[in-house]
DRENPA-3360 file (N, C-alpha, C; in nm, 2 decimals, always signed):
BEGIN
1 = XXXXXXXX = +9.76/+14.77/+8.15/+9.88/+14.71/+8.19/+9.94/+14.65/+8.06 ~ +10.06/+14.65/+8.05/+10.14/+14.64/+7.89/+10.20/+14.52/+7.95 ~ +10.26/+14.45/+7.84/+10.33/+14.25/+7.84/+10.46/+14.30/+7.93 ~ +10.55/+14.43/+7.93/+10.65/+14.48/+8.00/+10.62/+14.52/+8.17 ~ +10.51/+14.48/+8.20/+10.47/+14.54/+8.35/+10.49/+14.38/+8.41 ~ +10.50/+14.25/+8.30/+10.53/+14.13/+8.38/+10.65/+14.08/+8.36 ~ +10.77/+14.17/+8.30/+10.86/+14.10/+8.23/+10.99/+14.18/+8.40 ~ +11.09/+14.08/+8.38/+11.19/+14.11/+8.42/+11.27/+14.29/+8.44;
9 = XXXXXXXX = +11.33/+14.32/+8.55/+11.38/+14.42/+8.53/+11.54/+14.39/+8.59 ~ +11.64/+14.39/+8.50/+11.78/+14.34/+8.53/+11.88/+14.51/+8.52 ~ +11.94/+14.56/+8.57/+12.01/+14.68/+8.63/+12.12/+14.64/+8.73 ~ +12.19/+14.78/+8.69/+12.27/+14.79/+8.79/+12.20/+14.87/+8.92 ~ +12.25/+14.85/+9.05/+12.14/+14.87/+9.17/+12.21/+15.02/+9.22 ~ +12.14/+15.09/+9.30/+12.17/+15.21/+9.34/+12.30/+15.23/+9.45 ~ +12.30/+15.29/+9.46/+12.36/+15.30/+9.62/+12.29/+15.25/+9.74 ~ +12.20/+15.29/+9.72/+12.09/+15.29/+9.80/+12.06/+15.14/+9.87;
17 = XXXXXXXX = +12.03/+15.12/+9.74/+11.92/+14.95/+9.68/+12.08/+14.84/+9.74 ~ +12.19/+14.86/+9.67/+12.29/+14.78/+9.73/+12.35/+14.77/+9.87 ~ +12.34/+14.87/+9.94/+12.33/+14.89/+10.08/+12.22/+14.78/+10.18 ~ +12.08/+14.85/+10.08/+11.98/+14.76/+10.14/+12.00/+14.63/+10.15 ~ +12.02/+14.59/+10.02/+12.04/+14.43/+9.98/+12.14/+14.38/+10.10 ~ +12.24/+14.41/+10.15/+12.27/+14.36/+10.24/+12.21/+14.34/+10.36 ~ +12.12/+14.33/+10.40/+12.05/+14.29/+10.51/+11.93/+14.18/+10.47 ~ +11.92/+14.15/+10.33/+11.86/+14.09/+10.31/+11.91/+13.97/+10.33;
25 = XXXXXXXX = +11.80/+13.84/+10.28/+11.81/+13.68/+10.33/+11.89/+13.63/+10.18 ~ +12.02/+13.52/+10.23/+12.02/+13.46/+10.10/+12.02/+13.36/+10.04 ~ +12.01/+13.35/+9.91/+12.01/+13.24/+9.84/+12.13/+13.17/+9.73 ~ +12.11/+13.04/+9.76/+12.26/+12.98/+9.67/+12.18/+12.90/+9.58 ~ +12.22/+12.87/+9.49/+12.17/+12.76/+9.39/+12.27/+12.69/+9.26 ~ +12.29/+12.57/+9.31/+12.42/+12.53/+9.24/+12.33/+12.49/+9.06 ~ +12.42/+12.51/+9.00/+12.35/+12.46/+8.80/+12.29/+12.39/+8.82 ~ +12.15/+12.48/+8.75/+12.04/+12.39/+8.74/+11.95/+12.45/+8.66;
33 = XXXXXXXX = +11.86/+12.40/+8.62/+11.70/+12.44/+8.53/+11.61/+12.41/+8.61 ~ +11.52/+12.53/+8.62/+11.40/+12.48/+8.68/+11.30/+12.62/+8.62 ~ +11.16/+12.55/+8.65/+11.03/+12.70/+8.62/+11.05/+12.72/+8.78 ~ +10.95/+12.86/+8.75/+10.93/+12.94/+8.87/+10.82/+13.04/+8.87 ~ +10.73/+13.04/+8.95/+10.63/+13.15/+8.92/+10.64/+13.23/+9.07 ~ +10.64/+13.35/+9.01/+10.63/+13.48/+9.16/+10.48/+13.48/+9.18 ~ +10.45/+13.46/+9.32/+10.35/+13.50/+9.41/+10.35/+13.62/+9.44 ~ +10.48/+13.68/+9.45/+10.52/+13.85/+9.51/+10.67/+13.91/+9.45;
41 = XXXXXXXX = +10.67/+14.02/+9.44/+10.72/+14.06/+9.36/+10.89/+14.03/+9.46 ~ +11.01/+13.97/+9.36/+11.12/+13.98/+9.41/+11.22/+14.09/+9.39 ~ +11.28/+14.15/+9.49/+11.43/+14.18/+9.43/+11.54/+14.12/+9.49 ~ +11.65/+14.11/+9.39/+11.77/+14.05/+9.45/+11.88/+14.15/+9.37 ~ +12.00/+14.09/+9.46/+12.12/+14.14/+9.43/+12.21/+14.04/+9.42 ~ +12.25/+14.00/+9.32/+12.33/+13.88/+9.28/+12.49/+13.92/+9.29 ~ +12.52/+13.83/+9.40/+12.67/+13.82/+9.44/+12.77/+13.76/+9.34 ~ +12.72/+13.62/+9.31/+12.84/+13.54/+9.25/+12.72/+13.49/+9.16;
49 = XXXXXXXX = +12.77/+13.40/+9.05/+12.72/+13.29/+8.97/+12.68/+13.38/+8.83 ~ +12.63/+13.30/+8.75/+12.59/+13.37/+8.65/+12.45/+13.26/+8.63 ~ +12.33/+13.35/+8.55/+12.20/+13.25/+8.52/+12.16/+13.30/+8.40 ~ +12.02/+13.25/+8.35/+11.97/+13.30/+8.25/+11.86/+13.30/+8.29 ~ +11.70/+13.39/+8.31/+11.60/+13.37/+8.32/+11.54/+13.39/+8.20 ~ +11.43/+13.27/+8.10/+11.34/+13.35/+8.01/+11.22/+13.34/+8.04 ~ +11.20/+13.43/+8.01/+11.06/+13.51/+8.05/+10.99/+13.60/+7.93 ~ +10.85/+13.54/+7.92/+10.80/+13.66/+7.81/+10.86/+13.69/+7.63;
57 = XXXXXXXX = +10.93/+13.54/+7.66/+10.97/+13.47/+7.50/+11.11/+13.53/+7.50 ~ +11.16/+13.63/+7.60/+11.33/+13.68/+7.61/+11.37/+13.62/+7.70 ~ +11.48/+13.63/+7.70/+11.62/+13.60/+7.78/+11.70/+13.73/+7.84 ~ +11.69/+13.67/+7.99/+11.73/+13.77/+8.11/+11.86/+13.77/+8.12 ~ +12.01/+13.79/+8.11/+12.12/+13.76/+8.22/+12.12/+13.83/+8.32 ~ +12.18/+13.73/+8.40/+12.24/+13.83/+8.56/+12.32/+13.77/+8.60 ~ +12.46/+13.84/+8.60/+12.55/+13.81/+8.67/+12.65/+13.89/+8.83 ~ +12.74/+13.87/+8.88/+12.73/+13.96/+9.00/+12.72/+14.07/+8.95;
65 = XXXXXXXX = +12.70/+14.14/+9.05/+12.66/+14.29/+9.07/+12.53/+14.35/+8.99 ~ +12.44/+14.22/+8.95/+12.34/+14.28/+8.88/+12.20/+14.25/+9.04 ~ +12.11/+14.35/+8.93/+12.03/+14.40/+9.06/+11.91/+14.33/+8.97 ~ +11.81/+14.25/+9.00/+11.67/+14.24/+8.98/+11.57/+14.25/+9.00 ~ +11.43/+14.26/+8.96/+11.31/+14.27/+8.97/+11.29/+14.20/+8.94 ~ +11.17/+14.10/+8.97/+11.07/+14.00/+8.91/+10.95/+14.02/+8.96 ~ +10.85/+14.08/+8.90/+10.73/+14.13/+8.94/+10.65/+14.00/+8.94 ~ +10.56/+14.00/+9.08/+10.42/+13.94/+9.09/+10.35/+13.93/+8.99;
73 = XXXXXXXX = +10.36/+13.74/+8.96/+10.28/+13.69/+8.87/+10.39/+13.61/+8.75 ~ +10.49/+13.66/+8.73/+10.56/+13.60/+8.63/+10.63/+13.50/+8.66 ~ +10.57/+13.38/+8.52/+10.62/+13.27/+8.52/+10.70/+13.23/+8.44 ~ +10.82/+13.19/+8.48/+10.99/+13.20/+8.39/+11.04/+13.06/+8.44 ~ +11.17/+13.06/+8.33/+11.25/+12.95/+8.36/+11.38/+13.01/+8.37 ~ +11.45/+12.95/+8.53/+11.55/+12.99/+8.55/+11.69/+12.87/+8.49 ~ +11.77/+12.94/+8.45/+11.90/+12.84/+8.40/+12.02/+12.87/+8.48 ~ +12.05/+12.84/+8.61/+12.15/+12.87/+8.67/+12.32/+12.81/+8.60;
81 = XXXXXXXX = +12.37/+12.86/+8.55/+12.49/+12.83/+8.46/+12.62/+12.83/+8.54 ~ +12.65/+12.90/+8.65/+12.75/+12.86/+8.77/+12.67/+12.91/+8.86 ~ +12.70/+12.83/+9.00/+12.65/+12.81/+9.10/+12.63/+13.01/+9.16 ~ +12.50/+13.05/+9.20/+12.45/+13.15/+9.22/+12.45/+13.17/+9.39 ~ +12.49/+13.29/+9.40/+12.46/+13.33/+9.58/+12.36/+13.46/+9.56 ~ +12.31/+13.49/+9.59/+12.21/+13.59/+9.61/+12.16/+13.67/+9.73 ~ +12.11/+13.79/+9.75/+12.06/+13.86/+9.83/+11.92/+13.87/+9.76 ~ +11.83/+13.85/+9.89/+11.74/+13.88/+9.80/+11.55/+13.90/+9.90;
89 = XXXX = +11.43/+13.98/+9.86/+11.36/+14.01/+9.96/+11.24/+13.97/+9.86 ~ +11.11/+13.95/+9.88/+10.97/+13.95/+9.88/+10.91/+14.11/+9.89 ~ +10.83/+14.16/+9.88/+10.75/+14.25/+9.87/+10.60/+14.19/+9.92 ~ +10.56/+14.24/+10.03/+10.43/+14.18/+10.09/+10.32/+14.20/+10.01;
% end
């Protein structure tokens, strides 16, 4: 397993993946800093807001229309910089 199998995956999302995302659950989060550790792996689809996650000594952006992965196990700090709306699911 390489230091990149815990790091962040930020993209633009498929057709597919964005379709999906809409049936997912969401989340809002007005500016703020906080840590965060994944139990399970996330993806989201970020509607509005802009953040900064660092993770793994880098710095993540996502702003709308970006698509993420945060794999199980990774522990980051999120910087929400305008208020964030998200789509977003768990992986069992």
């Amino acid at each position: 397993m390489s230091v990149d199998d815990f790091a962040p995956v930020i993209r633009k999302p498929t057709p597919d993946e964005a379709a999906a995302a809409a049936a997912w659950k969401l989340w809002a989060c007005e500016p703020s800093v906080f840590e965060w550790g994944y139990t399970a792996t996330e993806h989201c689809l970020m509607l509005e807001g802009e953040a900064v996650v660092e993770a793994r000594g880098r710095e993540f952006k996502l702003g709308p229309g970006d698509y993420g992965v945060f794999p199980k196990g990774l522990a980051c700090r999120w910087t929400v910089i305008t208020a964030v709306k998200k789509h977003h699911w768990f992986e069992d």
